[in-house]
C-alpha positions in Angstrom: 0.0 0.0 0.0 2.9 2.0 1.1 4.6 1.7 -2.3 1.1 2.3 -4.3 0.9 5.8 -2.6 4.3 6.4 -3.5 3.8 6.1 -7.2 0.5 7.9 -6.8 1.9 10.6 -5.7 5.4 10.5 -8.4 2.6 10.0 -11.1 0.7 13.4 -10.0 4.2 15.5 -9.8 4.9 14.3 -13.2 1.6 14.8 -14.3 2.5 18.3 -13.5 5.8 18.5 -15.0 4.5 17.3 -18.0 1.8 20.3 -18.3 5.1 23.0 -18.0 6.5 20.9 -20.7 7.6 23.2 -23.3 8.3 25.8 -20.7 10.5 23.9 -18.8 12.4 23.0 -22.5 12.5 26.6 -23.5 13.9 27.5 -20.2 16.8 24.8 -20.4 17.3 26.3 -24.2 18.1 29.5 -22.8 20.1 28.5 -19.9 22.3 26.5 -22.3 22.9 29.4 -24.9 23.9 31.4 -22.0 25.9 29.1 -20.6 28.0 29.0 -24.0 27.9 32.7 -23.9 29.8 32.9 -20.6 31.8 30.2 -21.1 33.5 32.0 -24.0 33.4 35.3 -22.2 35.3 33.5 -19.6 37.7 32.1 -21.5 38.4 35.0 -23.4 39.9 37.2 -20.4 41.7 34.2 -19.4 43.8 34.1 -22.4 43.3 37.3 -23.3 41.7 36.7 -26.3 40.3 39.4 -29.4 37.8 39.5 -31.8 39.5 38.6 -34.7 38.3 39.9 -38.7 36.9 38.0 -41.4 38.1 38.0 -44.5 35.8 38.0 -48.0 39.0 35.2 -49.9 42.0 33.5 -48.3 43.8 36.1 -46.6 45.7 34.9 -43.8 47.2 37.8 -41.4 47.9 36.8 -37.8 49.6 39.2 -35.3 51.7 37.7 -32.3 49.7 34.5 -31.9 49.9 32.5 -29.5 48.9 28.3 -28.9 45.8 28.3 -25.9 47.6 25.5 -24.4 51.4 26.9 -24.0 50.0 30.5 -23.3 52.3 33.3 -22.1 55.6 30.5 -22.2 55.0 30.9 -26.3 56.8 32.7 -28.6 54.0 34.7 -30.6 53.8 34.1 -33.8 53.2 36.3 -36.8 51.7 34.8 -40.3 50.7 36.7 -43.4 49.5 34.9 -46.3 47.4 37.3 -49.0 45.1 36.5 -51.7 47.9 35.2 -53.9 49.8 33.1 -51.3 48.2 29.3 -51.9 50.5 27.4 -49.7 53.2 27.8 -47.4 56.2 25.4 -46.6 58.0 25.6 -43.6 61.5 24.3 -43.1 64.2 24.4 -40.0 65.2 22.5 -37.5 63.7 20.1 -34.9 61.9 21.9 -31.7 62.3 25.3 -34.0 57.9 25.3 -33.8 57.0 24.4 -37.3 54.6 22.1 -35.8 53.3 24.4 -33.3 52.9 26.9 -36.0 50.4 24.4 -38.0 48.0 23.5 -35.1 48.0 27.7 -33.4 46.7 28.5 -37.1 44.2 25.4 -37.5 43.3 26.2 -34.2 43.0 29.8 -33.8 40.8 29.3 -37.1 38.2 26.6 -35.5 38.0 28.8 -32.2 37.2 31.9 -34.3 34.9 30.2 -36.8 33.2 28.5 -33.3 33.0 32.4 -31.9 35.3 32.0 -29.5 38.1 35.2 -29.2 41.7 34.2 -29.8 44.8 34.6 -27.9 46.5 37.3 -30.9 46.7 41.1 -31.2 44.4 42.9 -32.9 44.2 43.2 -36.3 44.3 39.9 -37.1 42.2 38.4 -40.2 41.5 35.2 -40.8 39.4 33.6 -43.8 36.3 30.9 -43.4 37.0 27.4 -44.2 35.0 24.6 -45.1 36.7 21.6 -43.9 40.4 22.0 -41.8 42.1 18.5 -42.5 45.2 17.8 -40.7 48.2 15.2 -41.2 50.3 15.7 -38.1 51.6 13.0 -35.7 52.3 9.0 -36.3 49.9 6.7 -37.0 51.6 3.3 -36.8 49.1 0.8 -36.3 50.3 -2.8 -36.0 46.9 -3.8 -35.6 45.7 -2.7 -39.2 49.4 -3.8 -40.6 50.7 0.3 -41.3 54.1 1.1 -41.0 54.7 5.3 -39.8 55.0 6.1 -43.4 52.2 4.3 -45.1 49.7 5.3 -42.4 50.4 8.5 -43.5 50.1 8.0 -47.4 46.8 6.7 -46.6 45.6 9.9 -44.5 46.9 12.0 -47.3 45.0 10.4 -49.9 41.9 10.6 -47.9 42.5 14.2 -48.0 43.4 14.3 -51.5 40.1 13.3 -52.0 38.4 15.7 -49.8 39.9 18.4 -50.2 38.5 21.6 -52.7 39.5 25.5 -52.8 37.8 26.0 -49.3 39.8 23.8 -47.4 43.0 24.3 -44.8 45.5 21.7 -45.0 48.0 21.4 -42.4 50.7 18.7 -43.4 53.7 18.0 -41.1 57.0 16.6 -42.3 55.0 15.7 -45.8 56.8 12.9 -47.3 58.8 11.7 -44.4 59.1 8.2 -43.3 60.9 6.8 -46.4 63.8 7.2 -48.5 64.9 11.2 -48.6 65.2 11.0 -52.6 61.6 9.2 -52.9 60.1 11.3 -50.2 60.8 14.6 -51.3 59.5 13.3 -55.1 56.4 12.1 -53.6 56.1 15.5 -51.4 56.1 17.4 -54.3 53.8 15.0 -56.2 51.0 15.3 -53.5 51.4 19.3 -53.0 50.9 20.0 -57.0 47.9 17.9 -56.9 46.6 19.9 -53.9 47.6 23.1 -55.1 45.4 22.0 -58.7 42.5 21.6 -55.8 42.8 25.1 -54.9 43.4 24.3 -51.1 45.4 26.4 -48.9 48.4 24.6 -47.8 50.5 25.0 -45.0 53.3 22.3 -44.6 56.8 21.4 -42.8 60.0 19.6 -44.5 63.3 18.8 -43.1 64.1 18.5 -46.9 65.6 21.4 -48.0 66.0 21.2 -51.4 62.1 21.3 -51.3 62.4 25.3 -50.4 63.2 25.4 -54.0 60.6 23.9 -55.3 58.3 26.1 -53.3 60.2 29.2 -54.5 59.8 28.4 -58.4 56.2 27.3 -58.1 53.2 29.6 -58.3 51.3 30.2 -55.4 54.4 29.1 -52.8 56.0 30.6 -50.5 58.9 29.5 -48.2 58.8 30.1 -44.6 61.9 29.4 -41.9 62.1 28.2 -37.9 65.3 29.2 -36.2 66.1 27.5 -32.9 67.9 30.5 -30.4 
């Protein structure tokens, strides 16, 4: 009898839940959007973040960035890339930040195109991508049978076939893994067919006889890492 009452009574206090209904969802709505809201607001004077600018094409101009993660112990970084700059290549030495450099730009992109303020000066302007893809790290599996290097070939070619002319790439040591002679030929293989996509590149070596291949090919431009 005890437990009947019980379940009487939980059946009348949802009975009355269930007549605020959509009040109750619209409420939760708006207590979620705000919730965002100050989330972002929060997070913004904590890394003392800025709005940044949108731009109409592909322009790429970022003043003293910094990564969210490494904060004030970063060396800011400054990037300009304009209309007619396609793809950037990056060479220097290990720890010099040319993989840093790739995820603070594919980053600072998602957290502006998410509304979130980024941790750069003002006056930065960055444009609206589609689709960021991203071939950074090692992805040796011996489970699915793929060596470091052809983990990698297979992640590239899924880009390759992804990609189009609103699309970031971010490509770290591209062609690594294998012979230095067949790497850097299959490097500059996969960047002509992405630069025919219309993609905007941005990609590390240690090759450097790559630097002129970026300097005799439209759209290229070499970039360096120095390590003090």
């Amino acid at each position: 009898q005890e437990e009947q009452e019980v379940e009487q009574l939980l059946y009348g206090l949802t009975g009355e839940v269930l007549a605020y209904e959509r009040e109750i969802n619209i409420a939760l709505e708006t207590m979620h959007q705000y919730d965002i809201i100050f989330s972002k607001a929060k997070y913004s004077r904590k890394i003392d973040g800025i709005t940044p600018a949108f731009s109409n094409g592909f322009t790429i101009d970022i003043k003293s960035a910094r990564h969210p993660l490494l904060g004030e112990k970063a060396v800011p970084l400054t990037l300009n890339m304009t209309e007619t700059d396609q793809a950037l290549l990056i060479t220097g030495p290990n720890t010099g930040g040319k993989t840093v450099t790739l995820k603070t730009v594919g980053l600072l992109c998602m957290m502006a195109q998410s509304g979130i303020p980024i941790p750069t000066a003002a006056g930065t302007v960055l444009p609206i991508f589609q689709q960021i893809f991203v071939d950074i790290g090692d992805g040796q599996s011996l489970e699915e049978n793929l060596s470091t290097f052809s983990s990698r070939l297979v992640n590239l070619i899924a880009i390759l076939r992804k990609a189009n002319d609103h699309s970031l790439l971010l490509l770290d040591e591209i062609g690594s893994g294998t012979d230095p002679g067949e790497g850097m030929g299959l490097a500059t293989a996969i960047l002509d067919q992405l630069a025919g996509k219309g993609s905007t590149i941005l990609a590390t070596t240690h090759y450097s006889e790559m630097k002129q291949y970026a300097n005799e090919k439209s759209g290229f431009i070499n970039g360096a890492m120095e390590f003090d």
